[in-house]
C-alpha positions in Angstrom: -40.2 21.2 12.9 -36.9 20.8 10.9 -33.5 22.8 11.0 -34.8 25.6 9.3 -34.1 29.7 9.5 -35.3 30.8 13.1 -35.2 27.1 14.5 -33.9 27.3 18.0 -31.9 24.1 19.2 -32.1 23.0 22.7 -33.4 26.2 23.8 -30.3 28.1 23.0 -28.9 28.1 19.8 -30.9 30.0 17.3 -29.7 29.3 13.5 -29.8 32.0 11.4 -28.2 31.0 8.0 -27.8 27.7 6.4 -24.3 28.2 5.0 -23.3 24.4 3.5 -24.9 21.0 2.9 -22.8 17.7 2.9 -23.1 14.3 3.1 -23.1 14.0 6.8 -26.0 17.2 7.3 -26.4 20.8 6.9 -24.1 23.4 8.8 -25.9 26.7 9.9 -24.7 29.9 10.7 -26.3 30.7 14.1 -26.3 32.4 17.5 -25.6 31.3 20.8 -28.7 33.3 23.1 -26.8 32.4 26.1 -23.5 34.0 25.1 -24.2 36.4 23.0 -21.8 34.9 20.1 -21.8 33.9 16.8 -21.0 30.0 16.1 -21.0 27.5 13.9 -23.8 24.7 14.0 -23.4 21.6 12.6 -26.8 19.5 12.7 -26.5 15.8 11.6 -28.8 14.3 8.9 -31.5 11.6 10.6 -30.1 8.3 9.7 -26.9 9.2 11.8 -28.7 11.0 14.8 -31.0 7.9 15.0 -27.7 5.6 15.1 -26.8 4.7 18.3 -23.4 3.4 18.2 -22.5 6.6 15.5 -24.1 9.0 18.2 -22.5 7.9 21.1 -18.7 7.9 19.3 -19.9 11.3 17.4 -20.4 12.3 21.2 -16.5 11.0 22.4 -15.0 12.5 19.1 -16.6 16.1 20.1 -15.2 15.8 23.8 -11.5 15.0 22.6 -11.7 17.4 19.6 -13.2 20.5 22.0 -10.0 19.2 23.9 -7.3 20.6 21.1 -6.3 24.1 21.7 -4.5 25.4 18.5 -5.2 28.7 16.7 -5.0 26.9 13.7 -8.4 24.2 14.7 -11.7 25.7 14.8 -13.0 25.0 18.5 -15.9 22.5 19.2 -17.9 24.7 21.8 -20.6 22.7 22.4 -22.7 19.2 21.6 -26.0 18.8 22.1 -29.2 16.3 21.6 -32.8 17.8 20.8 -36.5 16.8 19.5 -37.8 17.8 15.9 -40.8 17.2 15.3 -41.1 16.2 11.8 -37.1 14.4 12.2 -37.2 12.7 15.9 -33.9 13.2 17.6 -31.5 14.9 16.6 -27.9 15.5 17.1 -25.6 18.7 16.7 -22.4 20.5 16.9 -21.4 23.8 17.7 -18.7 25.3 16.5 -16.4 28.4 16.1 -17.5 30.7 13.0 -14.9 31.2 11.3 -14.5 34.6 9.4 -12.7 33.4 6.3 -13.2 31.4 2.7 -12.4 28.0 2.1 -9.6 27.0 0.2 -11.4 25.3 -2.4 -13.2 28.7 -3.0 -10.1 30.4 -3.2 -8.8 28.1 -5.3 -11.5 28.4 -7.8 -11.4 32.0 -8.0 -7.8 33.0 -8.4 -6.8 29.4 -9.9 -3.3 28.6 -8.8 -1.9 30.6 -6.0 1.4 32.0 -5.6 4.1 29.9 -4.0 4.7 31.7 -1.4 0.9 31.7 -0.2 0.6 27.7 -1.2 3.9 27.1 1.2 2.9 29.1 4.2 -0.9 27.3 4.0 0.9 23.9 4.0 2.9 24.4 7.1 0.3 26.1 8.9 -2.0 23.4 8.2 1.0 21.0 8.9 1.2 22.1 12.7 -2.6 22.1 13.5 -2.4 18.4 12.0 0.3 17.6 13.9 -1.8 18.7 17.5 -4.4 16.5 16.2 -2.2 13.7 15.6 -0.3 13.9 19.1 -3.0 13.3 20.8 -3.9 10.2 18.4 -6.2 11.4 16.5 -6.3 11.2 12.8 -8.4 13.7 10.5 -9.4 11.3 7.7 -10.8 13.8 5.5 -8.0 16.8 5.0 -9.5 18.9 1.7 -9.6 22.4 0.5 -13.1 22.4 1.5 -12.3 21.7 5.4 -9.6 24.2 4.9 -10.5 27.9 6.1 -8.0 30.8 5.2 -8.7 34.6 7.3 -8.5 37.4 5.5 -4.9 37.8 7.7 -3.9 34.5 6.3 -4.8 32.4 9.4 -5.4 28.6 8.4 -7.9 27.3 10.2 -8.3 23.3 10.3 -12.2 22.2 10.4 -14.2 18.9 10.9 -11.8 16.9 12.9 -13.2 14.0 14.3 -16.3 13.5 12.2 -14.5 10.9 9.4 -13.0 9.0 12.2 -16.9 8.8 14.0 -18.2 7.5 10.1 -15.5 5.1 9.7 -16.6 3.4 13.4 -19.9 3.4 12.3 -21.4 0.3 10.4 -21.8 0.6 6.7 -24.9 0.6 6.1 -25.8 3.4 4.6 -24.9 4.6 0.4 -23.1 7.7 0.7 -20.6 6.3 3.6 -17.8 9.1 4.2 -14.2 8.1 4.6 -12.8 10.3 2.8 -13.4 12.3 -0.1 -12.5 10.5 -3.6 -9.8 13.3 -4.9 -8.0 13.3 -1.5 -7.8 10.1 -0.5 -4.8 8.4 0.6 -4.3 4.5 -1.2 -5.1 2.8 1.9 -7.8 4.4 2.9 -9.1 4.0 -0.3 -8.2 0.1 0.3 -10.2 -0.5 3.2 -7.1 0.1 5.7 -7.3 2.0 8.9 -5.9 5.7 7.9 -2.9 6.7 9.9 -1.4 10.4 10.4 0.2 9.7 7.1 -2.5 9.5 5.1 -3.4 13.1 6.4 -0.2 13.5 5.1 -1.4 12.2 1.7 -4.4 13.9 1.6 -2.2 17.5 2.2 0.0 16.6 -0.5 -2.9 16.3 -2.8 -3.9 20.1 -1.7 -0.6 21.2 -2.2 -0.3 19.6 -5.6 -3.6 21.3 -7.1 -2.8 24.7 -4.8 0.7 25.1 -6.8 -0.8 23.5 -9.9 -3.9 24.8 -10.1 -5.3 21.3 -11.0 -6.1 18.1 -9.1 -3.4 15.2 -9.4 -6.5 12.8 -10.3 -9.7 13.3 -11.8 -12.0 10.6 -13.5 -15.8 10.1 -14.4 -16.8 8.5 -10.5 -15.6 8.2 -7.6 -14.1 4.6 -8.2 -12.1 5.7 -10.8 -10.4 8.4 -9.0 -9.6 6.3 -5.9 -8.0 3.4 -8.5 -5.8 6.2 -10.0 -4.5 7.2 -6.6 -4.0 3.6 -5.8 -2.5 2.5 -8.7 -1.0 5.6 -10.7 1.9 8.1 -10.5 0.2 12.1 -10.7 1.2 14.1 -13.6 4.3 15.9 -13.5 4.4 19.4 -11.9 4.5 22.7 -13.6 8.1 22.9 -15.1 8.5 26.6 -13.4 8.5 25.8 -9.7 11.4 25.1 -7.8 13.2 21.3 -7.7 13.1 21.2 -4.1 8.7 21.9 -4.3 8.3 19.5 -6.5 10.3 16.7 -5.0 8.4 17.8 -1.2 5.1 17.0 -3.1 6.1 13.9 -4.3 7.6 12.7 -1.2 4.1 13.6 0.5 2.3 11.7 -2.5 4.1 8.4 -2.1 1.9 5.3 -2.7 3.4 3.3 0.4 2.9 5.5 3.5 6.3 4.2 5.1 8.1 6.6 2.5 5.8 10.0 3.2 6.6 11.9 6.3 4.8 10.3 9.2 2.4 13.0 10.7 2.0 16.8 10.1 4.9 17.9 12.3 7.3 16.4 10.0 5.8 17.1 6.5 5.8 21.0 8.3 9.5 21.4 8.8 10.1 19.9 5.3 8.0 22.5 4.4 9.7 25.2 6.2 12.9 23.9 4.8 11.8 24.5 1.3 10.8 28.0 2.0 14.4 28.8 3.2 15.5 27.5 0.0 16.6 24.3 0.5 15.5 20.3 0.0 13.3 18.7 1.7 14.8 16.0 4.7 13.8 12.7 3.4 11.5 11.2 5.6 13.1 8.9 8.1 10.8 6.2 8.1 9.7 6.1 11.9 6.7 4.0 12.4 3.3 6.7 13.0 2.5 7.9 16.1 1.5 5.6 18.7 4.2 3.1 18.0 7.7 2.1 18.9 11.0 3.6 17.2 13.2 1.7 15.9 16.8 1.2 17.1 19.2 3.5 15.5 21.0 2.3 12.5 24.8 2.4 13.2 26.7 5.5 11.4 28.6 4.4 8.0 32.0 5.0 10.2 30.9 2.7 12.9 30.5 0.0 10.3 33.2 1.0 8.7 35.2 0.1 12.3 33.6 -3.0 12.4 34.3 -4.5 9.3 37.9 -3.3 8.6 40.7 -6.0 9.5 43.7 -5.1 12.1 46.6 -3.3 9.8 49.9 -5.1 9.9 52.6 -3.7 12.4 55.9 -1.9 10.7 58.4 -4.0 10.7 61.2 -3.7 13.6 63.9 -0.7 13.0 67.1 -2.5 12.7 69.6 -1.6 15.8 71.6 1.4 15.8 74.9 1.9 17.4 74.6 3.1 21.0 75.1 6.5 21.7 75.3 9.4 24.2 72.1 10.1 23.8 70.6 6.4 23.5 66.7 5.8 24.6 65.2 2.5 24.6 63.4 1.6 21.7 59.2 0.8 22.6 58.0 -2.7 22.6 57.5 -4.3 18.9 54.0 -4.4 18.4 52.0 -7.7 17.7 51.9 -8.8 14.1 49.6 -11.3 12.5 50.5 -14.1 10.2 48.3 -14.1 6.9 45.5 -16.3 8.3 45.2 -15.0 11.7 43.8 -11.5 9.6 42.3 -13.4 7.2 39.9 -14.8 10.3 39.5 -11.4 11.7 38.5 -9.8 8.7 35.6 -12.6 8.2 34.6 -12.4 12.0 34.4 -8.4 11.5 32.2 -8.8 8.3 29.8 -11.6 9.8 29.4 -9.2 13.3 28.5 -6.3 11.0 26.0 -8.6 8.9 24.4 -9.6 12.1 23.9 -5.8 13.4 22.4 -5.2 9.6 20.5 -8.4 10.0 18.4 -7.7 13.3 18.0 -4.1 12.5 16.4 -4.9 9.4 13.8 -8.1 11.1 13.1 -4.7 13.6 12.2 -2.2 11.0 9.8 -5.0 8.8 8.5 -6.1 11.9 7.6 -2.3 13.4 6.5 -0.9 9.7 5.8 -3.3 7.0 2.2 -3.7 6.4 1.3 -5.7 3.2 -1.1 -3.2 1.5 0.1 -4.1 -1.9 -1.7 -6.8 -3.0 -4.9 -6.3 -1.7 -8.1 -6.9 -4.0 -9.4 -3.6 -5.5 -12.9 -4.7 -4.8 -12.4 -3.5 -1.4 -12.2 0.2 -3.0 -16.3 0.0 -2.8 -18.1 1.2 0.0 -15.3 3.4 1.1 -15.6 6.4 -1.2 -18.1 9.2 -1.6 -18.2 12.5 -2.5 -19.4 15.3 -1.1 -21.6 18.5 -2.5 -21.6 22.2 -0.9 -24.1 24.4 -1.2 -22.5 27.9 -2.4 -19.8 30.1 -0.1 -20.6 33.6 2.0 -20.3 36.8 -0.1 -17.2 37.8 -1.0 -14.8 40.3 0.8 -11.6 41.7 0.8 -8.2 40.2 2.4 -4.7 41.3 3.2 -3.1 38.0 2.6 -5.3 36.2 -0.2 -7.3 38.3 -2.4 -11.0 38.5 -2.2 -11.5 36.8 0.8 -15.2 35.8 1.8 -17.1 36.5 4.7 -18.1 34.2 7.6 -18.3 30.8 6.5 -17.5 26.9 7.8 -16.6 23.8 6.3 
């Protein structure tokens, strides 16, 4: 037998509804018979439930994602291994079922949403990132399709872990995920490990076509539209929205990921700055998580005090009179003849240079990877796309109009 409509999965999990197809397998809407509940079930397509080494990180990526305890991550319930008849072995998920639309769906039906509902999405999405990415792991493939929105407005993060498990995996296969084409940050789409800032990318690309109502890059393949997100600066935002959106955008859509902020936690308070009204803090360049800080850079007065050359004593008061009243006049202070401050002026400026110098060998050492000048041959193989089979009927919301029913990345 094959996943199909009253298929029953390891003796427990009936699946009801097939409610999307991808590139990885089909998720179902289902029930679990020994709870009670309805869930989420996402069964993988053969070639990856027959792979050993993709199976057994599939398996570790399902125990640390069923790990993260966030309202805005759908839970991982359960995993599970089980015989089909006409497919051998295969291997499943089981998830929360989320009652909400995706993004992308909202997205297509109302085209570009209000401000107000494209900020609060981004720094909701921002914090469940940034659970995700203090416990080291990175998403990989953040879209409006792995997006869900509640009919109360409740973002809810889906497929965490499953990008990381295909990236582990050999390439061997056509149709390889590592991140979908229109999302994907410049070095992932270089071959380069993906970092919490790339999910940091790949949300500024969702907040770009959420206030936009348009993708920064589109093309004729996938190839193209990873070379344009390599190699090109997106189109200028709508004129209307506010200086300080636009310029949070383009900080999250910076080509080098040094100069986007470095996980979700950060890109999230930029966010909520903007929705009080003002700019968003420039990023400040820390390394991503997992990795050292660097010392702190001194403050422009403290260089200022290290550079500046002892000022010339007054010269001594010439004796008065005594008097009555007469005090001792204080000590003269020391004065310094032309070269001595001459010396100590240079010796201030080369000490400063030094601090400037060895903070600097710190940072390059700590941050700079050379991602520049790689070849774009090693684009290939890294990009596919992904297809959806059509949403849950449509309902109402109080937040988001026309939100759908049930439904799951």
């Amino acid at each position: 037998m094959s996943a199909r409509v009253g298929v029953t999965l390891s003796g427990r999990y009936r699946l009801q509804r097939l409610i999307a197809t991808g590139g990885m397998g089909q998720v179902w809407e289902g029930v679990d018979s020994r709870l009670g509940r309805q869930v989420a079930i996402k069964v993988l397509k053969a070639e990856y439930s027959t792979d050993p080494e993709f199976v057994e990180r599939f398996r570790a990526e399902a125990r640390t994602v069923a790990m993260l305890n966030h309202p805005g991550i759908a839970s991982v319930y359960d995993y599970g291994e089980t015989e089909l008849d006409d497919s051998g072995r295969t291997a499943y998920l089981v998830m929360e079922l989320v009652n909400g639309e995706p993004l992308n769906s909202v997205i297509k039906r109302t085209g570009r949403l209000s401000l107000r509902h494209s900020l609060d999405m981004l720094e909701q999405t921002g914090r469940a990132l940034q659970v995700a990415h203090s416990a080291g792991l990175v998403h990989r493939d953040v879209k409006p399709g792995n997006i869900m929105i509640t009919p109360t407005g409740q973002v809810k993060l889906t497929d965490f872990g499953i990008a990381k498990a295909v990236d582990a995996a050999p390439v061997t296969q056509t149709g390889m995920v590592m991140g979908t084409a229109q999302y994907i940050a410049p070095e992932q789409a270089l071959g380069h490990d993906a970092t919490a800032a790339s999910d940091v990318y790949s949300l500024g690309v969702v907040g770009y076509e959420s206030v936009s109502g348009r993708r920064p890059f589109t093309g004729d393949g996938a190839l193209t539209v990873a070379m344009k997100h390599i190699k090109e600066a997106p189109p200028p935002l709508p004129a209307d929205l506010p200086p300080n959106v636009r310029e949070l955008i383009e900080i999250a859509l910076a080509k080098d990921a040094i100069h986007r902020y470095r996980s979700g936690g950060p890109f999230a308070d930029a966010v909520a700055a903007v929705r009080a009204g003002r700019r968003p803090p420039r990023p400040n360049q820390a390394p991503t998580i997992g990795r050292a800080a660097p010392a702190a850079i001194p403050s422009s007065t403290q260089a200022r005090a290290a550079i500046e050359p002892a000022r010339p004593a007054p010269a001594t008061p010439r004796p008065r009179p005594a008097s009555g009243n007469h005090r001792p006049a204080p000590p003269a202070r020391r004065t310094f003849s032309p070269g001595q401050r001459a010396l100590l002026w240079a010796a201030g400026v080369l000490g400063a240079l030094a601090i400037v110098i060895a903070i600097l060998i710190v940072l390059n050492a700590q941050d700079r990877q050379d991602q520049k000048n790689q070849q774009q041959s090693t684009v290939t193989n890294t990009i596919t796309e992904t297809t959806k089979t059509p949403g849950a009927p449509t309902g109402q919301s109080a937040s988001l109009p026309k939100l759908s029913g049930p439904a799951i990345s």
